[in-house]
Every structure is written in C-alpha cells, then in structure tokens.
PDBQT receptor file of N, H, CA, C and O in Angstrom, charges set to zero:
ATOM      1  N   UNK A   1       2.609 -42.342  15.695  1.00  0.00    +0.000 N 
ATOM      2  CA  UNK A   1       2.279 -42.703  14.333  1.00  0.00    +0.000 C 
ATOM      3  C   UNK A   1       2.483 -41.486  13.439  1.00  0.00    +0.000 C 
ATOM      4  O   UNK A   1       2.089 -40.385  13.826  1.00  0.00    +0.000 OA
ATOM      5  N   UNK A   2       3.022 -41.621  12.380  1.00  0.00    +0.000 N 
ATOM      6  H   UNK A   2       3.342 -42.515  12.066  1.00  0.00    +0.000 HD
ATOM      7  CA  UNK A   2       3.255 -40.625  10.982  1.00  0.00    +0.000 C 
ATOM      8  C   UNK A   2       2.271 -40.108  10.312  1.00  0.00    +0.000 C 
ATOM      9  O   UNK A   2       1.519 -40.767   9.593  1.00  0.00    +0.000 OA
ATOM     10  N   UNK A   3       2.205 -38.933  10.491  1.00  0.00    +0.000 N 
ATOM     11  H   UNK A   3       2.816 -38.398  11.074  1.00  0.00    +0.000 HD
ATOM     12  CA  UNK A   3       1.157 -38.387   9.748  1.00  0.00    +0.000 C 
ATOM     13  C   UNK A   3       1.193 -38.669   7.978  1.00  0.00    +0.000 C 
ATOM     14  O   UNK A   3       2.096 -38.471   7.165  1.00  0.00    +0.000 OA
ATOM     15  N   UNK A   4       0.094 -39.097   7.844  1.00  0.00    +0.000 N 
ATOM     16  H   UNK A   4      -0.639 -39.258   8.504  1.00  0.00    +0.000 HD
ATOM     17  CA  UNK A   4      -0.171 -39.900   6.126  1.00  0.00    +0.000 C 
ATOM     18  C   UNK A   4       0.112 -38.938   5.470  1.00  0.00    +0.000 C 
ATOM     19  O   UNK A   4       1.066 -39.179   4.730  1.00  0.00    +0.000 OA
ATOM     20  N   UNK A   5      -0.334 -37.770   5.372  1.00  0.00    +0.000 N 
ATOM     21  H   UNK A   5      -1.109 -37.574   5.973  1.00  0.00    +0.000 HD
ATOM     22  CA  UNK A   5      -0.205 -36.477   4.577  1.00  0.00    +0.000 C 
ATOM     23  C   UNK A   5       1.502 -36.011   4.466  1.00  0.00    +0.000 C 
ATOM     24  O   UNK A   5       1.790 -34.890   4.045  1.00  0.00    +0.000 OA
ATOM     25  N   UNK A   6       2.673 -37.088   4.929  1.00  0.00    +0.000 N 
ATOM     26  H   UNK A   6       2.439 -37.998   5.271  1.00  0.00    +0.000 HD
ATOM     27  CA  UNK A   6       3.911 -36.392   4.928  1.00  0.00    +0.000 C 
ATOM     28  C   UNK A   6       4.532 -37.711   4.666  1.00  0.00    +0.000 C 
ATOM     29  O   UNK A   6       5.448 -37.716   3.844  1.00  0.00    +0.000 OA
ATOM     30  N   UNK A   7       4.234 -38.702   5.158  1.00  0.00    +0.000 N 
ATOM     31  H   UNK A   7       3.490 -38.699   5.826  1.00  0.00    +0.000 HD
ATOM     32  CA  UNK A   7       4.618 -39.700   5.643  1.00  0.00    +0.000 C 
ATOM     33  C   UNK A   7       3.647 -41.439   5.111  1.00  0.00    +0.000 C 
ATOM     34  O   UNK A   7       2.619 -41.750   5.712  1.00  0.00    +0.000 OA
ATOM     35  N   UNK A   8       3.971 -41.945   4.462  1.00  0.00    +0.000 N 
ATOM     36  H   UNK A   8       4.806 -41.692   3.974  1.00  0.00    +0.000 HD
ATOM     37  CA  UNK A   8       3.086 -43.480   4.268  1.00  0.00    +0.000 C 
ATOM     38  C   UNK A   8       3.719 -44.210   3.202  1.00  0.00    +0.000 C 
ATOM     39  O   UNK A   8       4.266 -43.780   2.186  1.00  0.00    +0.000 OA
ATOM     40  N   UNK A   9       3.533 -45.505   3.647  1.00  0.00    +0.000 N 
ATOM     41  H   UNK A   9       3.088 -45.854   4.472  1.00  0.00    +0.000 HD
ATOM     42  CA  UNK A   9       3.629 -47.196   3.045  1.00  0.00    +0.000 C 
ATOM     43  C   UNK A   9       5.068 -47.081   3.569  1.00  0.00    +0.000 C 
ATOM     44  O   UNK A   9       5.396 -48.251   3.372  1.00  0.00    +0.000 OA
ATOM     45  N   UNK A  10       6.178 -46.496   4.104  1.00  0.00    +0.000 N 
ATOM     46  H   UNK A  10       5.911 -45.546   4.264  1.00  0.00    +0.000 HD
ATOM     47  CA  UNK A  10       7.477 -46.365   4.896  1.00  0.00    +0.000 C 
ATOM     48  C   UNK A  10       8.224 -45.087   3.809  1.00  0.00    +0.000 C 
ATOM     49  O   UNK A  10       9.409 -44.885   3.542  1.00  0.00    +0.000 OA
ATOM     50  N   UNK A  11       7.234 -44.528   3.449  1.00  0.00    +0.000 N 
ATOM     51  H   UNK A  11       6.272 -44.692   3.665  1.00  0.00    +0.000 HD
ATOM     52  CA  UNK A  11       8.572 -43.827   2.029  1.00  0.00    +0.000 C 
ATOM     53  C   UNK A  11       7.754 -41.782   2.600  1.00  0.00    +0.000 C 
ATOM     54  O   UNK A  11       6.560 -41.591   2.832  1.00  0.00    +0.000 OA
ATOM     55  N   UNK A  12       8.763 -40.771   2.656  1.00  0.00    +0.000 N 
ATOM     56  H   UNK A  12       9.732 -40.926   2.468  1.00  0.00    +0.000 HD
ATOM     57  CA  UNK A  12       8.280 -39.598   2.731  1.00  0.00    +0.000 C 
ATOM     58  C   UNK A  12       7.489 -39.244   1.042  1.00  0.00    +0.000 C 
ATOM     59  O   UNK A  12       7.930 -39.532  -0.070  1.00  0.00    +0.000 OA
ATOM     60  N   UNK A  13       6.091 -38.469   1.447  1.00  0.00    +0.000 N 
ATOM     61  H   UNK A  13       5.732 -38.235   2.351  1.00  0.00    +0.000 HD
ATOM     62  CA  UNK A  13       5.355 -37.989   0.490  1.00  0.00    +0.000 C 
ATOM     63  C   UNK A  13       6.430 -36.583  -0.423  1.00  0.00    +0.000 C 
ATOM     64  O   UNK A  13       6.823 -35.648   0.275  1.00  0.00    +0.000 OA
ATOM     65  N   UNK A  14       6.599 -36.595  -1.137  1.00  0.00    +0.000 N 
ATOM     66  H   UNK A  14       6.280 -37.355  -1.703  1.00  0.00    +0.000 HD
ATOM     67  CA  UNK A  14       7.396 -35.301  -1.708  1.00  0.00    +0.000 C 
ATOM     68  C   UNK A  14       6.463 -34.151  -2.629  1.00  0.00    +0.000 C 
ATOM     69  O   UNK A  14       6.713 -33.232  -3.408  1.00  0.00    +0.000 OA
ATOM     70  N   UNK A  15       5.181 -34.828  -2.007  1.00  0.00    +0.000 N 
ATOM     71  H   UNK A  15       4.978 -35.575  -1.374  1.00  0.00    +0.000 HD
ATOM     72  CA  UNK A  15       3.812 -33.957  -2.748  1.00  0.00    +0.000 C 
ATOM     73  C   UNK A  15       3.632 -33.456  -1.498  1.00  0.00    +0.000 C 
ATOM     74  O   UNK A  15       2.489 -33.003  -1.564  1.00  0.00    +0.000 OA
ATOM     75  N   UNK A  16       3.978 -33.280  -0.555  1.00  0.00    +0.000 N 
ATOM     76  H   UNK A  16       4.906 -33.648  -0.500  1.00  0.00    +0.000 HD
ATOM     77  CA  UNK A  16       3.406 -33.306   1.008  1.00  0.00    +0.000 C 
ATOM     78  C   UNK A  16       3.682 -31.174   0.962  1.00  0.00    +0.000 C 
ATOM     79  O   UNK A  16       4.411 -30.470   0.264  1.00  0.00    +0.000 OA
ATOM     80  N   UNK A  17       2.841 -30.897   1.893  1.00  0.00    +0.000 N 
ATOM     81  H   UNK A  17       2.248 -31.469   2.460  1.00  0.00    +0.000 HD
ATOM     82  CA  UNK A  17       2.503 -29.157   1.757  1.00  0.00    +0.000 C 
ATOM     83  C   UNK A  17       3.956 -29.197   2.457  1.00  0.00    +0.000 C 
ATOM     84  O   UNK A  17       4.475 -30.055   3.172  1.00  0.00    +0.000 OA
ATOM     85  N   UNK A  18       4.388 -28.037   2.019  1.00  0.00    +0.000 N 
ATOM     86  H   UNK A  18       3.966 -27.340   1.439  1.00  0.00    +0.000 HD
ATOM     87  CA  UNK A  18       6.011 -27.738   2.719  1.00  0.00    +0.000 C 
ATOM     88  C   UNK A  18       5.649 -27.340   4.452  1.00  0.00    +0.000 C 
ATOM     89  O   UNK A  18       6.518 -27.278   5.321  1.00  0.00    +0.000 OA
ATOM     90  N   UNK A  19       4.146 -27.095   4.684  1.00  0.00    +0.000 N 
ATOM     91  H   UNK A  19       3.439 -27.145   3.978  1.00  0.00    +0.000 HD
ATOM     92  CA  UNK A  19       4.328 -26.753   6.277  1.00  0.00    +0.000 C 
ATOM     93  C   UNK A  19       4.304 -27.554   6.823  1.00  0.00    +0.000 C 
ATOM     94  O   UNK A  19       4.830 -27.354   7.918  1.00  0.00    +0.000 OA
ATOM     95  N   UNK A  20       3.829 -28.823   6.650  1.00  0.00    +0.000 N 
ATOM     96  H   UNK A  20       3.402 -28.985   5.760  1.00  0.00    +0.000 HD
ATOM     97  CA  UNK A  20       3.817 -29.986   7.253  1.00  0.00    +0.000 C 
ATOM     98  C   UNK A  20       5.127 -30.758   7.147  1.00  0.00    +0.000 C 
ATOM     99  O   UNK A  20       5.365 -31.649   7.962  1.00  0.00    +0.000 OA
ATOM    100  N   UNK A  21       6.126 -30.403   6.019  1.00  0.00    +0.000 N 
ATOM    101  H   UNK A  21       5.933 -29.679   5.357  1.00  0.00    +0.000 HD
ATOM    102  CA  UNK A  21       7.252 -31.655   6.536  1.00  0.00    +0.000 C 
ATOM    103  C   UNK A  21       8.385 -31.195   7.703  1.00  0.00    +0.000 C 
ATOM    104  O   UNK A  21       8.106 -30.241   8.429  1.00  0.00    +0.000 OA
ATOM    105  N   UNK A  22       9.333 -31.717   7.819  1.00  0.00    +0.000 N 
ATOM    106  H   UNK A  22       9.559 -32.492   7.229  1.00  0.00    +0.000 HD
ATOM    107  CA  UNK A  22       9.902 -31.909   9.452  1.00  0.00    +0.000 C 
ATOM    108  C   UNK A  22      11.184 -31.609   8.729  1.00  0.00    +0.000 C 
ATOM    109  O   UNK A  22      11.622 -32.047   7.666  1.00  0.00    +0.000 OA
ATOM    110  N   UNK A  23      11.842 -30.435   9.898  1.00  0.00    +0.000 N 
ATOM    111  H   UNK A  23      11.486 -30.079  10.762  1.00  0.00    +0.000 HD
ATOM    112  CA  UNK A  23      13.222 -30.642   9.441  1.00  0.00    +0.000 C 
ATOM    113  C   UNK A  23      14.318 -31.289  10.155  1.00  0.00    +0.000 C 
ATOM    114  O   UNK A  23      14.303 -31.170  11.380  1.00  0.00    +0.000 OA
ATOM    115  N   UNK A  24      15.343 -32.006   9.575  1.00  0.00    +0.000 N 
ATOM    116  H   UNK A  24      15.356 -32.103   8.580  1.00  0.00    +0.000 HD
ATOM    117  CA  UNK A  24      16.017 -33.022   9.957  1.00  0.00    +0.000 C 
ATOM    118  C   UNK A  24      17.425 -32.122  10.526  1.00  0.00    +0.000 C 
ATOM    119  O   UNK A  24      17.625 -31.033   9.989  1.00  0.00    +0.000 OA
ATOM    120  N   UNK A  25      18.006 -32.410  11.183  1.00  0.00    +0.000 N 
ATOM    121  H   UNK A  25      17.843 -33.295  11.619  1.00  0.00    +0.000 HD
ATOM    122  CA  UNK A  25      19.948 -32.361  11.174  1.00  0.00    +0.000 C 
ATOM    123  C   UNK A  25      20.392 -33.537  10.733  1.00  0.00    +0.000 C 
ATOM    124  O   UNK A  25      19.992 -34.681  10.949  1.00  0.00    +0.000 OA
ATOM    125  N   UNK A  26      21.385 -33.063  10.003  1.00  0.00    +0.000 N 
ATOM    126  H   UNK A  26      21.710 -32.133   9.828  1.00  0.00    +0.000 HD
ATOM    127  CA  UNK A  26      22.145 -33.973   9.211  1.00  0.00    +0.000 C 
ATOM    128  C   UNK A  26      23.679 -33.847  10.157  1.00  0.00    +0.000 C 
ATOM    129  O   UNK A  26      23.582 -34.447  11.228  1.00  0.00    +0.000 OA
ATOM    130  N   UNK A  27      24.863 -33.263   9.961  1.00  0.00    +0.000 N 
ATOM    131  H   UNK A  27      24.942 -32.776   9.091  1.00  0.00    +0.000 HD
ATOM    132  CA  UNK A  27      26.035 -33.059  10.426  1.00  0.00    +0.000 C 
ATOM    133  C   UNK A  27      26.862 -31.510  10.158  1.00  0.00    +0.000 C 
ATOM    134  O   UNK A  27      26.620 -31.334   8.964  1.00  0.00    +0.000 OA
ATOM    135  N   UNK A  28      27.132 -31.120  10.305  1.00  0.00    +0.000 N 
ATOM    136  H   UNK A  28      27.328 -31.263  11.275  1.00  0.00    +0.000 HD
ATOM    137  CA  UNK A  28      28.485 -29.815  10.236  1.00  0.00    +0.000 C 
ATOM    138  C   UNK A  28      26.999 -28.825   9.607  1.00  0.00    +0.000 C 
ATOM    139  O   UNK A  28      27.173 -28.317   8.500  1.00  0.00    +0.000 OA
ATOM    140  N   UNK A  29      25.802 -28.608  10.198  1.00  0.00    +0.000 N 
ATOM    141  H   UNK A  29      25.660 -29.021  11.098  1.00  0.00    +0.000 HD
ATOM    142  CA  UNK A  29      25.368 -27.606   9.508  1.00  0.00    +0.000 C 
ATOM    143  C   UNK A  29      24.449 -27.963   8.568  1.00  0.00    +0.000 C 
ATOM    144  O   UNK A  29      23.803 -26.982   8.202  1.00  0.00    +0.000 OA
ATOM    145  N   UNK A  30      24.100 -29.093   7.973  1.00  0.00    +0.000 N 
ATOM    146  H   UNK A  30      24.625 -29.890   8.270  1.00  0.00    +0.000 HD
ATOM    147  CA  UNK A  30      23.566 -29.819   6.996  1.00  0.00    +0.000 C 
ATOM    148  C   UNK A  30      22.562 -29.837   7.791  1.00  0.00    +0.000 C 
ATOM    149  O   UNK A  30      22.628 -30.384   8.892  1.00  0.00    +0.000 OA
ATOM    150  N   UNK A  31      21.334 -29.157   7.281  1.00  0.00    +0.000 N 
ATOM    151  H   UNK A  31      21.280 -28.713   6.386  1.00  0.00    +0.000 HD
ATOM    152  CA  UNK A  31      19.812 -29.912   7.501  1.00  0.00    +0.000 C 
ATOM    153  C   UNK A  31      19.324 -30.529   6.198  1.00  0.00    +0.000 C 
ATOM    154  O   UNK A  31      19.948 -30.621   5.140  1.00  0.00    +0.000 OA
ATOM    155  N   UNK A  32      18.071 -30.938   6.483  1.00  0.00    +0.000 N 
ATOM    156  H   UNK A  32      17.564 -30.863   7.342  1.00  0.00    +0.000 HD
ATOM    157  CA  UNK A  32      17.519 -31.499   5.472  1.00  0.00    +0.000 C 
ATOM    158  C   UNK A  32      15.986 -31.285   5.851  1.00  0.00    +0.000 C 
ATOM    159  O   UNK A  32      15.793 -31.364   7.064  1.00  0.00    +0.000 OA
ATOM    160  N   UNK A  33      14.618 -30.977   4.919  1.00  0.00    +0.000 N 
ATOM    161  H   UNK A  33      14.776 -30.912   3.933  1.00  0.00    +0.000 HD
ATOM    162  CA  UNK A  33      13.335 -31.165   5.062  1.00  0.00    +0.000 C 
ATOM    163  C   UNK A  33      13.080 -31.925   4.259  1.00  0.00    +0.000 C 
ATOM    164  O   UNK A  33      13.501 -31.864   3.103  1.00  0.00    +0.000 OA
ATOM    165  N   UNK A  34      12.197 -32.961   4.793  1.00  0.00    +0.000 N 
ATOM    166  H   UNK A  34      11.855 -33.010   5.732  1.00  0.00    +0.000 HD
ATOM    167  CA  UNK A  34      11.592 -33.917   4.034  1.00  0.00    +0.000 C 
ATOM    168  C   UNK A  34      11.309 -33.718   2.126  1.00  0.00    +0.000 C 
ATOM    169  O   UNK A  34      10.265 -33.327   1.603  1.00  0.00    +0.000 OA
ATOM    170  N   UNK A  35      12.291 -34.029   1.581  1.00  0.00    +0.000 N 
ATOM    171  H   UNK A  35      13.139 -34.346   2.006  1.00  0.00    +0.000 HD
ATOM    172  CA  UNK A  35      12.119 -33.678  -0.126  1.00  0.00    +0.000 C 
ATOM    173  C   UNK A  35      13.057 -33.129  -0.688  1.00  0.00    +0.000 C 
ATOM    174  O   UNK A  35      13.266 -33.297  -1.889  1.00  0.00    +0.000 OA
ATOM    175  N   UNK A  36      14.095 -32.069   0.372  1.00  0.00    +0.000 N 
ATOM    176  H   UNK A  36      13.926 -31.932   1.348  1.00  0.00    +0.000 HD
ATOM    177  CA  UNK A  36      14.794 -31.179  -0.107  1.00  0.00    +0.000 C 
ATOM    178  C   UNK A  36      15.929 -30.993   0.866  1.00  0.00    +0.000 C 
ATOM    179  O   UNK A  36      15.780 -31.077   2.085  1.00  0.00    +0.000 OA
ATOM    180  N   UNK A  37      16.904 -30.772   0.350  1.00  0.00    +0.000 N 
ATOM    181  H   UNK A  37      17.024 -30.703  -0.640  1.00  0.00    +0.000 HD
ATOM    182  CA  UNK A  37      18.156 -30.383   1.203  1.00  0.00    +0.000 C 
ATOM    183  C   UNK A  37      18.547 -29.128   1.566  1.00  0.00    +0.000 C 
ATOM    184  O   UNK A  37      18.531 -28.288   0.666  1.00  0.00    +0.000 OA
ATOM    185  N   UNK A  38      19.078 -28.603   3.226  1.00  0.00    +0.000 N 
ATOM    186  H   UNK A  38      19.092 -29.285   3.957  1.00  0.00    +0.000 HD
ATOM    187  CA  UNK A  38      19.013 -27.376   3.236  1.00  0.00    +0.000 C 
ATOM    188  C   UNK A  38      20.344 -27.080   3.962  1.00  0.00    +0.000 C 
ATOM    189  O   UNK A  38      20.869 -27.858   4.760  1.00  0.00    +0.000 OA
ATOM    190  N   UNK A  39      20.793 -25.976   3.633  1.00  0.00    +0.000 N 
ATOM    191  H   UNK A  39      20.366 -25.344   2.985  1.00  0.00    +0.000 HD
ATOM    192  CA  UNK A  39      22.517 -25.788   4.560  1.00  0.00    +0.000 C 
ATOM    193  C   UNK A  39      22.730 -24.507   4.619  1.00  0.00    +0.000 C 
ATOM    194  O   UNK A  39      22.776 -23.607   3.780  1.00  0.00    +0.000 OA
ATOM    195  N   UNK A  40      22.882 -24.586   6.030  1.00  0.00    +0.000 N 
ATOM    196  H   UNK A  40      22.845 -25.317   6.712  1.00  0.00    +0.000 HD
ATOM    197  CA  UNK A  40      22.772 -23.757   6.880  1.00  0.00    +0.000 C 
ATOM    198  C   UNK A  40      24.172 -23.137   6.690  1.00  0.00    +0.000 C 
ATOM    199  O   UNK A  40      25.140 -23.808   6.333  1.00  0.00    +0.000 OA
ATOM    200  N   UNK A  41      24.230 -21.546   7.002  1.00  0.00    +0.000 N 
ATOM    201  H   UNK A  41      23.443 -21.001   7.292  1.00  0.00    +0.000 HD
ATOM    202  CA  UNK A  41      25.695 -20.520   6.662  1.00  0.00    +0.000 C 
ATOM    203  C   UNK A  41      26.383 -20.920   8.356  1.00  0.00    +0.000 C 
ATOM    204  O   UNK A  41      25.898 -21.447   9.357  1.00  0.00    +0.000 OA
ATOM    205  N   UNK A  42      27.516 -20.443   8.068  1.00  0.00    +0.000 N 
ATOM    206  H   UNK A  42      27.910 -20.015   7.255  1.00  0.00    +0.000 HD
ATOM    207  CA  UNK A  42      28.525 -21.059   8.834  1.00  0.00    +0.000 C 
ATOM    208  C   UNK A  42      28.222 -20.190  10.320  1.00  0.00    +0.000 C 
ATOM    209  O   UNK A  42      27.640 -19.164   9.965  1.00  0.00    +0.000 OA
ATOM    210  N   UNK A  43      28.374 -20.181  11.790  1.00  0.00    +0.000 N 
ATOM    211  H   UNK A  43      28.846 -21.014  12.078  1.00  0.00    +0.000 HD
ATOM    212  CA  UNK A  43      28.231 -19.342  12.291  1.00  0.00    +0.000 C 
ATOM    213  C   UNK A  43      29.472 -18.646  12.436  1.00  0.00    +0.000 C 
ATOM    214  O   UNK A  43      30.613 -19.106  12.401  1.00  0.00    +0.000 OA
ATOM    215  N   UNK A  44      28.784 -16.565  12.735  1.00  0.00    +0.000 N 
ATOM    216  H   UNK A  44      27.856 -16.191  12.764  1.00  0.00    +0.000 HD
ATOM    217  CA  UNK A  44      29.756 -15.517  12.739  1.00  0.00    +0.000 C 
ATOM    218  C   UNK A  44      30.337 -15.646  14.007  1.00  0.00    +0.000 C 
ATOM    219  O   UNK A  44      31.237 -14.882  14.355  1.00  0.00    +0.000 OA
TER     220      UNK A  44
C-alpha cells in the first residue's frame, strides 16, 4: 500500500516532503521523482 503522505485518491501528492518521494527510471538516462524531472549526465 502507498504511503498517503506521497501518494492518494490514485494521483502523486506534489506537496509531498522531497525525502519521501521515489525516484523513477524513465529511458536513456531520464529519471524522474515524483513532481519533478531529473537527467542524469551521460556516462565518462
């Protein structure tokens, strides 16, 4: 079960404390945390 404080009614909280949300993989490097999009530098 989803923690309410990040997560409730099926939709992510975007008020939710940034330590609590989850970070996602997306594709080629693309993450994502719950609210915000994040991308990752290429590896050396």
């Amino acid at each position: 079960q989803a923690d309410e404080r990040v997560f409730a009614a099926g939709r992510w909280r975007a008020d939710a404390p940034a330590e609590l949300r989850t970070l996602h993989h997306q594709a080629g490097g693309a993450f994502f945390v719950a609210g915000e999009t994040v991308q990752a530098a290429a590896p050396r």
